[in-house]
C-alpha positions as CSV (number, residue, x, y, z in Angstrom):
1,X,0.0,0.0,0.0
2,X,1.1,3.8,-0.5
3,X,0.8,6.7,1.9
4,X,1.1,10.2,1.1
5,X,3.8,12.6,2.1
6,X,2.1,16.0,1.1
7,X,3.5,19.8,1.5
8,X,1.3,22.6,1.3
9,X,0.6,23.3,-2.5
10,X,1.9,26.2,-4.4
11,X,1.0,27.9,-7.3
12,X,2.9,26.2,-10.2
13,X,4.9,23.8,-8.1
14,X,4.8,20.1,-7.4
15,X,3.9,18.1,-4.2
16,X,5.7,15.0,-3.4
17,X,3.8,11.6,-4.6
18,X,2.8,8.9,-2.3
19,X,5.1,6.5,-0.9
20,X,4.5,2.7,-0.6
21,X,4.8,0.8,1.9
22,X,5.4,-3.2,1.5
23,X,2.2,-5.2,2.8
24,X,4.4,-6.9,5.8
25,X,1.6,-6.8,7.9
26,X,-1.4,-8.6,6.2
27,X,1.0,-11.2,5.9
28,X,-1.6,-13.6,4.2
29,X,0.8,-16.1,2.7
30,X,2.1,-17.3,6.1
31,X,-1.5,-17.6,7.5
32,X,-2.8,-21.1,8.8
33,X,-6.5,-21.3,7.3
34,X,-6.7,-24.6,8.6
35,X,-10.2,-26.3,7.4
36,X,-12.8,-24.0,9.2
37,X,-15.6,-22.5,6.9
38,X,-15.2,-19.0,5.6
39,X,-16.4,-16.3,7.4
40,X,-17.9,-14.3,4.9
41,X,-18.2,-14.6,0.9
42,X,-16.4,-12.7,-1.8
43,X,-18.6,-10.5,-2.5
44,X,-19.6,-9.3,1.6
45,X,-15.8,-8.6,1.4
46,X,-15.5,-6.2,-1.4
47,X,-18.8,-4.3,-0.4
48,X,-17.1,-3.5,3.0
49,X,-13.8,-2.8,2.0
50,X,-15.1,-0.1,-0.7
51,X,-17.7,1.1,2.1
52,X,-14.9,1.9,4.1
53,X,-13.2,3.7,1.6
54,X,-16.2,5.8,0.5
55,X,-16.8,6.7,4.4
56,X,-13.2,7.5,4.8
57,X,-13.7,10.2,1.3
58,X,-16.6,11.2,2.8
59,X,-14.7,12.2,5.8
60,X,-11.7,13.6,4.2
61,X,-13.6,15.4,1.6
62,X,-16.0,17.6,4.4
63,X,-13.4,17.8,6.5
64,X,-11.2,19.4,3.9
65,X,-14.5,22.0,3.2
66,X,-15.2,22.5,6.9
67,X,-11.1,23.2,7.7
68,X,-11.6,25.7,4.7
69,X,-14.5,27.6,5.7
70,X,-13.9,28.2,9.0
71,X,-11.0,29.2,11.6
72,X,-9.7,25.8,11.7
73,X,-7.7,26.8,8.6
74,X,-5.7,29.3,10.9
75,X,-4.8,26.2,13.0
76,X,-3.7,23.7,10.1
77,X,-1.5,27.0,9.0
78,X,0.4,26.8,12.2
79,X,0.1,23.1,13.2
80,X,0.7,21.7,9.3
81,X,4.0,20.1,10.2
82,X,2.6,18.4,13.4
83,X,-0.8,17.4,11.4
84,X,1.3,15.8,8.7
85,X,3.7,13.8,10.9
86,X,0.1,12.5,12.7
87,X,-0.4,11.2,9.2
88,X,2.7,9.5,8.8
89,X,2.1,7.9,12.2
90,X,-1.8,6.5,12.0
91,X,-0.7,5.2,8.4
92,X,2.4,3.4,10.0
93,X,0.8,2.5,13.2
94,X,-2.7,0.9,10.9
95,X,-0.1,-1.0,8.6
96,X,2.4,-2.1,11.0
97,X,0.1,-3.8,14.1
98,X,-3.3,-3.7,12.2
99,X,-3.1,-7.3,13.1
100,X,-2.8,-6.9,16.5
101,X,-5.4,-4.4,16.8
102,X,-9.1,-4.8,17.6
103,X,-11.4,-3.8,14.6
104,X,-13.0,-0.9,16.8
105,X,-9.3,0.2,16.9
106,X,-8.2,-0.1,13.4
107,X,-11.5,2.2,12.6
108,X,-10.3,4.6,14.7
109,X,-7.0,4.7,13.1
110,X,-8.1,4.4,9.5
111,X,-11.3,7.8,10.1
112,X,-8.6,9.5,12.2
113,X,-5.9,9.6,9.1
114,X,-9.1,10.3,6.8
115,X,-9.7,13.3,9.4
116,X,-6.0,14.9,9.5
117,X,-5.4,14.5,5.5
118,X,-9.1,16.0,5.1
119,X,-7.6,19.1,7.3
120,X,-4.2,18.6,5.0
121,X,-5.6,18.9,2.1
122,X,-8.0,22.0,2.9
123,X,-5.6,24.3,1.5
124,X,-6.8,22.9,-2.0
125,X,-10.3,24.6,-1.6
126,X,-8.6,27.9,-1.5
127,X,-6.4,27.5,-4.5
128,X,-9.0,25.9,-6.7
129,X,-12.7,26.5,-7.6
130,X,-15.1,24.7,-6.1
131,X,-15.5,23.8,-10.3
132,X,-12.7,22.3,-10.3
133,X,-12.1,20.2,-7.6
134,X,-16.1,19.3,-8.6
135,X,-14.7,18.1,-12.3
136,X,-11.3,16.3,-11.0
137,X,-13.5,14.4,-8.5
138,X,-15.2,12.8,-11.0
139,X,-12.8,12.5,-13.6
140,X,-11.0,10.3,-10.9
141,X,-14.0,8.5,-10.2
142,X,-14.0,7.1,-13.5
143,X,-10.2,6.4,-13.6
144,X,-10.3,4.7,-10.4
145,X,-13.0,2.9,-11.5
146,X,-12.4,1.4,-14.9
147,X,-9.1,0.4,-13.1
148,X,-10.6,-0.8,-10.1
149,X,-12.7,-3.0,-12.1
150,X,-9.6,-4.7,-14.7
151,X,-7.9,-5.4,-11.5
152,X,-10.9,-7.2,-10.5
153,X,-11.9,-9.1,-13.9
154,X,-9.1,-9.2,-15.4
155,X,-7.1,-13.7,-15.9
156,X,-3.4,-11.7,-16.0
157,X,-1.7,-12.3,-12.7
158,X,-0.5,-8.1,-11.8
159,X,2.2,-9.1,-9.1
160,X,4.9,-8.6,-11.2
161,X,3.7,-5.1,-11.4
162,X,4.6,-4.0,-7.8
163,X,8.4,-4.0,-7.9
164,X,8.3,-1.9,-11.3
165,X,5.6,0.3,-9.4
166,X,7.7,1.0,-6.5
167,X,10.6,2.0,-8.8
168,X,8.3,4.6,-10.5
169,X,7.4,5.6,-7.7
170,X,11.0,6.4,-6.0
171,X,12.3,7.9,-8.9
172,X,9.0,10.3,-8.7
173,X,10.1,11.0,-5.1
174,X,13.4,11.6,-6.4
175,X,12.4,14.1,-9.1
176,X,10.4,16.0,-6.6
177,X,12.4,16.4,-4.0
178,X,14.8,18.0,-7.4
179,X,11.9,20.1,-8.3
180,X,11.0,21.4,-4.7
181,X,14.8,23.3,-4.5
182,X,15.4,24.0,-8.6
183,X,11.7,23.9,-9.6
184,X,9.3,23.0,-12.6
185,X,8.7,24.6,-15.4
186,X,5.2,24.2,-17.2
187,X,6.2,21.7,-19.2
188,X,7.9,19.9,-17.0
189,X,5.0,19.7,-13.9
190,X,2.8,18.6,-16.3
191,X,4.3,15.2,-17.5
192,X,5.4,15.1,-13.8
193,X,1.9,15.0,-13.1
194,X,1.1,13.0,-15.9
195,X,3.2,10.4,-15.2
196,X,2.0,10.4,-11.6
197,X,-1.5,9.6,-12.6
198,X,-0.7,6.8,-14.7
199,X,1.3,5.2,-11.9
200,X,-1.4,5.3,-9.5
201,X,-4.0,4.4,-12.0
202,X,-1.7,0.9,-12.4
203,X,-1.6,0.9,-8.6
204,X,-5.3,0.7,-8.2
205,X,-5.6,-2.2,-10.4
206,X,-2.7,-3.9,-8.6
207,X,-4.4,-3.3,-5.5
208,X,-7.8,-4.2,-5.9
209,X,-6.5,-7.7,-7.3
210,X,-4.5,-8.2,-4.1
211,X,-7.9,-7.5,-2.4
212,X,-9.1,-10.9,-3.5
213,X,-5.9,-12.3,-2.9
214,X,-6.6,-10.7,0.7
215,X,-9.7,-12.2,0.9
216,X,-8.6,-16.0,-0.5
217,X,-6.5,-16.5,3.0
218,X,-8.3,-14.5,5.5
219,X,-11.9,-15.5,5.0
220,X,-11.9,-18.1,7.3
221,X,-11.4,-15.9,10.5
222,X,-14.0,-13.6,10.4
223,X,-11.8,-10.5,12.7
224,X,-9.3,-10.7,10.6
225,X,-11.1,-10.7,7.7
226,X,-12.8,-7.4,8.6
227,X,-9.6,-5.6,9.5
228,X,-8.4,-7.1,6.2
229,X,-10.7,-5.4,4.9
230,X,-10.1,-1.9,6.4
231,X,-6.7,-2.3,5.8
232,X,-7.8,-3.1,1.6
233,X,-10.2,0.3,2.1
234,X,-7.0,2.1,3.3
235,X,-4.7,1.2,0.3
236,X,-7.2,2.3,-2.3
237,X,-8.6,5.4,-0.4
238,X,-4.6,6.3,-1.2
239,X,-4.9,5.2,-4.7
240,X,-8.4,7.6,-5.1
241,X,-6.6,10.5,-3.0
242,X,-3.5,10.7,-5.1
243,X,-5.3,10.5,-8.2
244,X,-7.3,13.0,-7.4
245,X,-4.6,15.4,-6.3
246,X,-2.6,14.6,-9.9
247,X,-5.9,15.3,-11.9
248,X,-6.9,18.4,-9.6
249,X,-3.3,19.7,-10.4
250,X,-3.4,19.2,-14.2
251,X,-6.5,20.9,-14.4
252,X,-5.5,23.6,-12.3
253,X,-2.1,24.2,-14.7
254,X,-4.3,24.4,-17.4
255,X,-7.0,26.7,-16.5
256,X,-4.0,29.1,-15.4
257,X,-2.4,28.4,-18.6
258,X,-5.8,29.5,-20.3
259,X,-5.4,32.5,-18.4
């Protein structure tokens, strides 16, 4: 799964992309099903995990509006480093011991990171129009979802994907990191961006097949079958978030170019 390392936007520039981390902790390939029935079918599975990720959205999304519209955004201006390192650790603690937590407890970890990147990301509802950030939301609707359903019905086998994944991925870390002290010019932020979009687009694929995969050795113990699927809803809630940030950016780069 990815996590986001996010700066506050500017005008013209580039924010980092997510980072991945590797799925160590849903270690389903050293898990002892034993011969007890499953817990749940497919298909209960898959509506919970995406229910939890259009609840944790949902929560970003009005929390994003409500830090916007209000005083709170004086707070996330002063508290942005603290509120970005909580991030960092309610990603690492749900991914490292989710596990070993209850399921009340990985809920609570998985809304309170939707909360924080929700107040995060607020400062994108002062730089764009509520038009905008209306038309990139469902542009990446519809790119999450055609690839969220070819990692679903497609025969190929997309493992092989996730090494050449996370190499895209650090070299886009690289290049940012590059562009935060030189900068981007037009040009170059927008195949930056580009490029971002299609990796993430390949990620959601790769990461809803591994939600069956999920799903194949954890049925059988219904617990960890529901934090399995919490944990699924947190990967592609990343996926949909950094998508959406790409698209909102592209379209933001062209409207001022327009201008």
């Amino acid at each position: 799964m990815q996590y986001t390392i996010k700066q506050k936007p500017e005008q013209g520039g580039s924010a980092r992309p997510g980072k991945r981390l590797e799925d160590s902790t849903m270690d389903y390939n050293n898990y002892d099903r034993g011969y007890a029935e499953p817990s749940m079918n497919a298909s209960d599975y898959m509506t919970r995990t995406y229910r939890w990720m259009a609840g944790g959205l949902l929560v970003t999304f009005a929390m994003a509006y409500i830090t916007a519209t209000t005083p709170l955004i004086y707070l996330v201006d002063s508290l942005y480093f603290l509120l970005t390192i909580g991030e960092l650790a309610l990603v690492f603690m749900l991914s490292a011991r989710v596990q070993k937590m209850s399921i009340d407890g990985a809920r609570a970890a998985f809304f309170g990171y939707a909360i924080l990147n929700g107040m995060v990301l607020s400062y994108y509802f002062l730089m764009f129009s509520v038009g905008t950030l209306v038309m990139a939301f469902l542009a990446t609707a519809v790119y999450f979802g055609l690839m969220a359903v070819y990692g679903t019905t497609t025969h190929k086998d997309l493992t092989g994907w996730g090494p050449r994944l996370m190499m895209a991925l650090v070299a886009m870390i690289v290049t940012s990191l590059v562009g935060a002290l030189f900068g981007f010019g037009f040009g170059a932020s927008v195949l930056y961006c580009g490029i971002g979009l299609v990796v993430f687009m390949l990620l959601t694929a790769y990461d809803t097949q591994k939600l069956s995969q999920m799903f194949s050795y954890y049925a059988y113990d219904g617990e960890l079958a529901e934090k399995a699927s919490i944990y699924g809803a947190l990967t592609l809630y990343l996926d949909f978030i950094n998508i959406f940030l790409y698209v909102v950016r592209l379209l933001g780069m062209n409207s001022r170019r327009r201008n």
